[in-house]
Every structure is written in structure tokens, then in C-alpha cells.
GUKE-68311 format. One record per atom (N, C-alpha, C): residue number from 0; residue in three letters; z, x, y. Coordinates in steps of 0.02 Angstrom, whole numbers, padded with zeros to 5 digits, always signed. Layout:
N
MIKOL  roro  tilum      up    east   north
MIKOL   NUM    ala       Z       X       Y
...
END
This chain:
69
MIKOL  roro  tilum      up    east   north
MIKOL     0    unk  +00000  +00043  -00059
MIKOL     0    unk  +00000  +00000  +00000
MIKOL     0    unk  +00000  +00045  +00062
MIKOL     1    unk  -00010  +00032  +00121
MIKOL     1    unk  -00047  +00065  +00178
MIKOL     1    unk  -00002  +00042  +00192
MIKOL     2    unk  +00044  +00094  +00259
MIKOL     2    unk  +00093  +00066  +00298
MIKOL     2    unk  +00086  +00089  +00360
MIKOL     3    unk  +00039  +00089  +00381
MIKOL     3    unk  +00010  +00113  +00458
MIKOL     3    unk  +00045  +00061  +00517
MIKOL     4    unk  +00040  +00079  +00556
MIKOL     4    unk  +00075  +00052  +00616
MIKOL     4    unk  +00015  -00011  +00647
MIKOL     5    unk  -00040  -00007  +00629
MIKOL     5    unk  -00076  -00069  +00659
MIKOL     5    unk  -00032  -00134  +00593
MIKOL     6    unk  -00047  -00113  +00537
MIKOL     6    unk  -00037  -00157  +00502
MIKOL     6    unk  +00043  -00198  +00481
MIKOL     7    unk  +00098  -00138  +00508
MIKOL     7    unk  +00167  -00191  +00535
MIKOL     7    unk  +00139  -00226  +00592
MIKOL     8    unk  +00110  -00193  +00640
MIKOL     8    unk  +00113  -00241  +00692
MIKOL     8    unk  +00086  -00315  +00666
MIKOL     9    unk  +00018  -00299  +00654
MIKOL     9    unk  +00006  -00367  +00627
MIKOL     9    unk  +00028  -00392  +00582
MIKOL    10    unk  +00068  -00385  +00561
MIKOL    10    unk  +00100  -00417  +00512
MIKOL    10    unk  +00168  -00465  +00535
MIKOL    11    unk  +00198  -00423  +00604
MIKOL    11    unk  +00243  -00453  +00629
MIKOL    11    unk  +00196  -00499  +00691
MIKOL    12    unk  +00148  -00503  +00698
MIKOL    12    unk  +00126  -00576  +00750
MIKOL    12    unk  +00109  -00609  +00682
MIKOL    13    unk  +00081  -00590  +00639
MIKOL    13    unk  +00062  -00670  +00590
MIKOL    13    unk  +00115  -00694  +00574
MIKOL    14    unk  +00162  -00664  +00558
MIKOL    14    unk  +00229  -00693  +00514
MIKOL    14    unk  +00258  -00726  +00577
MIKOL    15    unk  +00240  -00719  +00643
MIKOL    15    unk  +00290  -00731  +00695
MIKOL    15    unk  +00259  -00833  +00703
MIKOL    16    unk  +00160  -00805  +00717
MIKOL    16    unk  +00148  -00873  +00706
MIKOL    16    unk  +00138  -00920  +00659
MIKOL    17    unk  +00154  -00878  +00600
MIKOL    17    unk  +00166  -00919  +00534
MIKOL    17    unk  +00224  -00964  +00545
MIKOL    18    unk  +00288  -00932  +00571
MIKOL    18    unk  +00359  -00950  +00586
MIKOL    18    unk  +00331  -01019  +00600
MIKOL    19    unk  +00281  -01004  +00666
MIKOL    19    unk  +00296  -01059  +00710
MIKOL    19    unk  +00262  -01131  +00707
MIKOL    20    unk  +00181  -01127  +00635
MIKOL    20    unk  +00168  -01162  +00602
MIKOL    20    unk  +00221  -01209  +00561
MIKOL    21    unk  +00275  -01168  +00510
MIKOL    21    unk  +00327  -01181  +00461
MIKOL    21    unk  +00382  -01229  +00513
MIKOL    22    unk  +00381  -01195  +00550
MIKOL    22    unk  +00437  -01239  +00576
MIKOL    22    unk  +00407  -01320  +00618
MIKOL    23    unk  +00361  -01296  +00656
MIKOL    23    unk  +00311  -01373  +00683
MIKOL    23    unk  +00305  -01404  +00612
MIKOL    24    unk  +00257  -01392  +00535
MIKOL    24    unk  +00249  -01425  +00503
MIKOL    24    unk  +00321  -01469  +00464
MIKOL    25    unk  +00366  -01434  +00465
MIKOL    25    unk  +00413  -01453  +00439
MIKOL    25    unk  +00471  -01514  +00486
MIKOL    26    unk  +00454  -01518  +00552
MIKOL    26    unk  +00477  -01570  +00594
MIKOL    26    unk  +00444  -01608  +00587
MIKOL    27    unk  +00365  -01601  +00588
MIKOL    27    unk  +00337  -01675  +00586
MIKOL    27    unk  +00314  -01683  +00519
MIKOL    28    unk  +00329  -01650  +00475
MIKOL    28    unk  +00319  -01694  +00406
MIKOL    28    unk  +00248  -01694  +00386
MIKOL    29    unk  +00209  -01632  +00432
MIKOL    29    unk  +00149  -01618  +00397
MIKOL    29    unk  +00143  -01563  +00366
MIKOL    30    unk  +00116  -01563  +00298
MIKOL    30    unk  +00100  -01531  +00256
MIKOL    30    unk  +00072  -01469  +00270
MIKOL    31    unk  +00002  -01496  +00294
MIKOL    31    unk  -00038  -01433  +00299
MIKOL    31    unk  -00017  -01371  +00352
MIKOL    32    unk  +00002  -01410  +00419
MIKOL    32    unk  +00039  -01326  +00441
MIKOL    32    unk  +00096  -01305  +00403
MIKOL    33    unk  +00121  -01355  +00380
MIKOL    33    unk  +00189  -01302  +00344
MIKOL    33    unk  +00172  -01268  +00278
MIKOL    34    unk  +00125  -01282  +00242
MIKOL    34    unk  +00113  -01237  +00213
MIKOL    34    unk  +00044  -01168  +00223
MIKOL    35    unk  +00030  -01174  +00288
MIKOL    35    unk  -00008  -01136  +00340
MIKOL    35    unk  +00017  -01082  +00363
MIKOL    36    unk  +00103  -01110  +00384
MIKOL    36    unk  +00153  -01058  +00404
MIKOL    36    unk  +00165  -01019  +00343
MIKOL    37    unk  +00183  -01041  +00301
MIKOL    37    unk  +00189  -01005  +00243
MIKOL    37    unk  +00162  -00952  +00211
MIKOL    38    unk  +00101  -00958  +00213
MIKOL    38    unk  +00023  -00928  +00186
MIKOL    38    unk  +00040  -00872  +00258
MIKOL    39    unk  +00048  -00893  +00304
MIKOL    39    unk  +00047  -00833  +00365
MIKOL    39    unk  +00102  -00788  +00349
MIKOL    40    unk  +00167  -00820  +00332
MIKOL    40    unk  +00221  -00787  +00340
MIKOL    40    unk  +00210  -00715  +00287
MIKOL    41    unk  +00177  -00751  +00203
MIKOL    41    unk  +00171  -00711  +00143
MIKOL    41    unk  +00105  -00654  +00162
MIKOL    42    unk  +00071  -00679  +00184
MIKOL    42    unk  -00017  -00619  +00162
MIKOL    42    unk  +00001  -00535  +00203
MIKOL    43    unk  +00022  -00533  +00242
MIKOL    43    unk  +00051  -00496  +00245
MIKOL    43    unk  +00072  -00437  +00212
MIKOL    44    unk  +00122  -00470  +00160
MIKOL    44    unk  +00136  -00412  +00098
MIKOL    44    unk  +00099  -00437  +00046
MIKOL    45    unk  +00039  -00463  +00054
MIKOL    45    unk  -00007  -00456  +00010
MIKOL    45    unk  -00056  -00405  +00024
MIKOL    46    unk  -00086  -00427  +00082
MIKOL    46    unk  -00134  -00384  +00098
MIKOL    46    unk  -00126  -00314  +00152
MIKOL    47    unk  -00158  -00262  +00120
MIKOL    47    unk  -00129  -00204  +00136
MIKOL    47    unk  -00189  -00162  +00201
MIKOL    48    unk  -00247  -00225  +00225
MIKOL    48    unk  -00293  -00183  +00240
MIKOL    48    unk  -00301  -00237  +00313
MIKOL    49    unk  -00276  -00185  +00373
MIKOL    49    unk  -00271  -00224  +00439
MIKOL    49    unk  -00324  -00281  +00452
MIKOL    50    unk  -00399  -00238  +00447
MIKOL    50    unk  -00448  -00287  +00446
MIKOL    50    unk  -00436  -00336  +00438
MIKOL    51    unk  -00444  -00334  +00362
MIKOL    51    unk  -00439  -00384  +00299
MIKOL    51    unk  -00377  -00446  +00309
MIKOL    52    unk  -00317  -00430  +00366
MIKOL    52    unk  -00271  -00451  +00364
MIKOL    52    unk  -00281  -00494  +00399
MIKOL    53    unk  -00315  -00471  +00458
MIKOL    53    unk  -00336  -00510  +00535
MIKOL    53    unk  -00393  -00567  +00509
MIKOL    54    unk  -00419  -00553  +00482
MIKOL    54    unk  -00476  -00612  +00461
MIKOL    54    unk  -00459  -00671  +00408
MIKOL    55    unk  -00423  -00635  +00370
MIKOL    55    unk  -00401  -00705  +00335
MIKOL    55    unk  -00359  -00747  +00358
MIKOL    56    unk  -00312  -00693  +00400
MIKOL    56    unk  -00246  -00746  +00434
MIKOL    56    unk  -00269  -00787  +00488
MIKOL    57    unk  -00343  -00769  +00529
MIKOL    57    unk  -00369  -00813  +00600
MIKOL    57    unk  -00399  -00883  +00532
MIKOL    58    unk  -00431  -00859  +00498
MIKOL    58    unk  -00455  -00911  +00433
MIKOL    58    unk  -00405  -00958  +00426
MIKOL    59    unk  -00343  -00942  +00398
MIKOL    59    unk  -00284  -00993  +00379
MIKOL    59    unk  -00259  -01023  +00447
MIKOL    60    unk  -00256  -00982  +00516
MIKOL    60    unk  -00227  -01009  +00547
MIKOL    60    unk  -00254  -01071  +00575
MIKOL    61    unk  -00330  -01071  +00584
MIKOL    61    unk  -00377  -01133  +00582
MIKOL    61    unk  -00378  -01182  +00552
MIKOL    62    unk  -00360  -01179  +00478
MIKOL    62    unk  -00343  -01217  +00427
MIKOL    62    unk  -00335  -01299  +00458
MIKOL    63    unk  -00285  -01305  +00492
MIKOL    63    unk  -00225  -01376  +00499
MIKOL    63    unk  -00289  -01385  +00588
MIKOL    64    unk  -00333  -01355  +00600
MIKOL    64    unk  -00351  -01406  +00641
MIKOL    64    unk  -00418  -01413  +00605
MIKOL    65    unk  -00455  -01435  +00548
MIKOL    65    unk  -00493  -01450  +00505
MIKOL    65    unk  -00506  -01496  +00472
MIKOL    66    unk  -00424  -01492  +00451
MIKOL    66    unk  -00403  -01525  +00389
MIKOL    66    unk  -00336  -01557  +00417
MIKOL    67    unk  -00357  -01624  +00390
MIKOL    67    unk  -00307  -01677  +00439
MIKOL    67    unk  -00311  -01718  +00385
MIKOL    68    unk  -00234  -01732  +00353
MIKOL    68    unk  -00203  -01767  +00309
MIKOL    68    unk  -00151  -01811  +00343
END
């Protein structure tokens, strides 16, 4: 795993607006951001490659305005 300093950083804004998905989805009782926040909070320590990190997480973070349950 790569522990370069771009990739804490980003790791600490996704997890920050993951937080802030998890916590909105979970007041209003919608699903899809709260498990949006989630997916933000985890990829992170999944994925080890800044790029790679930044593009999937703008991907998920789009998610909940798409997809409306």
C-alpha cells in the first residue's frame, strides 16, 4: 500500500465528505446517501492509488443525485 502524503490527504476530505453524506443520509432516512457516506468513508483503505481514489470517490459521490429512491 502507498502511503504518500497526496493520498492521506485525500483520503481525509473523502472520509470527511463521506461523514457528511452518513450523517445527512441517516437523519432523513435515505438510503442511498447513507450508504454513499459509507462507500466514501471505506475506499480509502481500499484503494491505494491517489488517482484511482479521486475518480471513483467523485463517481460515488454523484451517486444519490442520480438515483432517487
Amino acid at each position: 500500500m502507498d502511503n504518500s502524503v497526496s493520498t492521506l490527504m485525500w483520503g481525509i476530505v473523502w472520509g470527511s465528505i463521506g461523514f457528511g453524506y452518513f450523517i445527512y443520509g441517516r437523519k432523513q432516512k435515505a438510503v442511498i446517501p447513507f450508504l454513499c457516506g459509507i462507500a466514501l468513508m471505506v475506499l480509502p483503505y481500499l484503494i491505494s492509488s491517489a488517482l484511482l481514489l479521486f475518480i471513483v470517490c467523485i463517481a460515488v459521490m454523484f451517486i444519490p443525485y442520480y438515483i432517487k429512491i
